[in-house]
Each structure stands twice: as C-alpha cells, then as structure tokens.
C-alpha positions in Angstrom: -14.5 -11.4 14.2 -12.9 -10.2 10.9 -13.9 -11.7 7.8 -10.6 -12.1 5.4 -10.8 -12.1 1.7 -8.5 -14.9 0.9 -8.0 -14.5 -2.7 -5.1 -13.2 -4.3 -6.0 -9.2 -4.8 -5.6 -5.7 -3.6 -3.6 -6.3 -0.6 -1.2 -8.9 -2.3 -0.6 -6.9 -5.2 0.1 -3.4 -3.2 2.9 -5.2 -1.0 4.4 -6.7 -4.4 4.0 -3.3 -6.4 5.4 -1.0 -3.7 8.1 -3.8 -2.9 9.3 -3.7 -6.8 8.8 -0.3 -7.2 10.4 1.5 -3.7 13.6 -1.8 -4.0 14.0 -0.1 -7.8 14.3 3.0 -6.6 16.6 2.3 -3.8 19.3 0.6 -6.6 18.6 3.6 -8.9 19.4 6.2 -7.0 22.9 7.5 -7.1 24.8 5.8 -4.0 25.6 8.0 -0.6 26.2 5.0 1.1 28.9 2.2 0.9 26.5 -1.4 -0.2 27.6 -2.6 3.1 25.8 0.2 4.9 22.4 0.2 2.3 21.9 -3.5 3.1 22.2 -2.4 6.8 19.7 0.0 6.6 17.0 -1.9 4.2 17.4 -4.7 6.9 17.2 -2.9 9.9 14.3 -1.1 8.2 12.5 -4.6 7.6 13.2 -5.9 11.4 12.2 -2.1 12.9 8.8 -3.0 10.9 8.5 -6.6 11.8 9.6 -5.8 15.5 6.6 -3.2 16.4 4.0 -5.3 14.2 4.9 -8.1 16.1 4.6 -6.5 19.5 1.4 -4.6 18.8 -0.6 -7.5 16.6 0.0 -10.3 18.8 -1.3 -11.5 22.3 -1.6 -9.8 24.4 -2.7 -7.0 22.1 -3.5 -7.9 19.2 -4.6 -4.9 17.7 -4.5 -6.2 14.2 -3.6 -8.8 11.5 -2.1 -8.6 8.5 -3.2 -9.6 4.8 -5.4 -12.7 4.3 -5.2 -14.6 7.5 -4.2 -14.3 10.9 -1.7 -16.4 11.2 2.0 -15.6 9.9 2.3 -16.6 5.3 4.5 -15.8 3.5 2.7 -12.6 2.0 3.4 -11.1 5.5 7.0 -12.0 5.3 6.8 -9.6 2.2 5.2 -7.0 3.8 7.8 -6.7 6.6 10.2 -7.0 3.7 8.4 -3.9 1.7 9.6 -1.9 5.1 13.2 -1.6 4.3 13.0 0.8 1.6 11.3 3.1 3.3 14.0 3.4 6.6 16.8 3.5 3.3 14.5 6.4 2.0 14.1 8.3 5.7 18.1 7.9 5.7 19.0 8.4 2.0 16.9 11.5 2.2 17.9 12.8 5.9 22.2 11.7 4.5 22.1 13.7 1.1 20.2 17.0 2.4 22.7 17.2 5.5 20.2 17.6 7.9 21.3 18.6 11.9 19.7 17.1 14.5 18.0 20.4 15.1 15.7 19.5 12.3 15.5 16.2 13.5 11.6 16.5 15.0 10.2 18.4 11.7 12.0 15.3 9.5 10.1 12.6 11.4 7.2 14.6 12.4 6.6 14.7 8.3 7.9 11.1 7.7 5.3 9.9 10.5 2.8 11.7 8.5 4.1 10.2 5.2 4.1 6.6 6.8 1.0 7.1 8.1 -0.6 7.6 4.8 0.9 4.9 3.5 -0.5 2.5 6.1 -4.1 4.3 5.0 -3.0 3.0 1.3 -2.3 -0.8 2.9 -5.5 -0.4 4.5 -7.7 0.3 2.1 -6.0 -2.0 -0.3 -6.9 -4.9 2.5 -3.1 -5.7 3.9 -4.2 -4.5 7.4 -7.5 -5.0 9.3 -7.7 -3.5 12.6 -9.0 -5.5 15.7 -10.3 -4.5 19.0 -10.5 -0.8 18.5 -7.3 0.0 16.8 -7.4 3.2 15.0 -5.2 4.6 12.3 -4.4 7.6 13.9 -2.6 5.3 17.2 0.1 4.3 14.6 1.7 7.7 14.9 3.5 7.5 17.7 4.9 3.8 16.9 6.3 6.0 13.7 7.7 8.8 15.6 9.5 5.9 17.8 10.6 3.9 15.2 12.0 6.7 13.6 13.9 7.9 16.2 15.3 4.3 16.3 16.3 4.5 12.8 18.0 7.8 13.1 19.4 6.7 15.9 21.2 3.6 14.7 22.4 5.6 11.5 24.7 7.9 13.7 26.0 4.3 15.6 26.8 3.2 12.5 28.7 6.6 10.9 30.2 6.7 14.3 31.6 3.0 13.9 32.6 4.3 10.5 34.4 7.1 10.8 36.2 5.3 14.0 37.0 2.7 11.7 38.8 5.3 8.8 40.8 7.1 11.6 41.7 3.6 13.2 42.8 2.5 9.4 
C-alpha cells in the first residue's frame, strides 16, 4: 500500500511551475500556427495524456496514481493540463524545422527519451507513485504511441487545412 504525503509540496509545485513555465513559453514563441490550431494541439496534448493515464492507472491495471491521493483532485486535473505544452512543443518543434516523415522515428525516439525524463522529474518530485510493479522504463512505449498519435493528428489537421484554402 502506498503511503501519500498529503501536504502541499514537491509534487504540487512541479505540476504548477512546469504548467506556468512550458504555457509561457508556448505564448512567447513566435506563432507557426493559426490560434485555432495551437489550442487544438495544447488540448489534444492534454486528452492524449489524460487518455493513456486513465487507461493504464485505473482498474483493471492500475499501475499507478497520481499526486496526493488516489482518487481523481483537482491537482491531477492540472497535471493532465501541464501535458498540452509539451504535444504543442513536439509539433512547434517537428512544424518549424520541416521535418519529413523519414525522420519521423529519430524525432519521437528522442522525444520519448525527453518525456521520459520528465516523468523521472514528476517522480521524484512525488506526482507519480508506481503500484504493482510498474517501472519507469514501461512508459516508453506509451510515448512512442502517443507520439505517433500526435503526429498523426497534426497531418489530419494540415490536411483539413490546406483542403479548406483550396476549397476557399
């Protein structure tokens, strides 16, 4: 049985500080995309997140909880929020360099190392705590997948845009 530290700390404050610091980041960098598209991408970054946690940290799995309790508080909300940056990020990042698809596996091979490190960060800081032998390490392939899911709804989406311009 896990023990939770219920106070407000380490874990509260690392999903508050990333959330401030990645959402600033994302409205100060110069715009790629139209607004319509950057709130696309921060949501369907925050439901990608919220998605697999929910599939993988409830029964029947169950392979972890997340900050103070396990049951669903508002600080969680937050968390799944603190997602969305990072799927803007992946796409900002894979939109500005131009990147082919032939790239495609190196891009998310190193984002799924990047993401990985930053689920190390949330664990240490308390915002995760792994239940019946869930290791670190097993998150990579939900990152791979969920990247692949991200890229993939970006080209939907420029696909529906760029039908939409020759259609207009």
């Amino acid at each position: 049985m896990i023990t939770y530290d219920t106070h407000f700390n380490a874990n509260e404050w690392f999903v508050i500080i990333l959330s401030i610091v990645s959402y600033a980041l994302v409205w100060s960098l110069p715009k790629y995309f139209l607004k319509a598209e950057t709130i696309t991408y921060l949501a369907i970054g925050a439901f990608i997140g919220f998605f697999f946690d929910h599939t993988i940290s409830v029964q029947p799995f169950n392979f972890y909880d997340v900050n103070d309790r396990s049951v669903f508080q508002f600080m969680d909300f937050l968390s799944y929020v603190m997602y969305g940056p990072f799927a803007y990020f992946f796409l900002y990042i894979w939109a500005r360099w131009q990147l082919k698809l032939s790239n495609a596996p190196i891009y998310i091979f190193v984002w799924s190392f990047f993401s990985m490190l930053m689920e190390w960060f949330g664990l240490k800081c308390g915002v995760y705590h792994y239940q019946m032998g869930y290791k670190l390490y097993y998150s990579f392939g939900i990152y791979i997948v969920t990247q692949i899911v991200l890229l993939s709804c970006y080209y939907v989406i420029q696909k529906q845009l760029i039908s939409q311009e020759s259609n207009g």
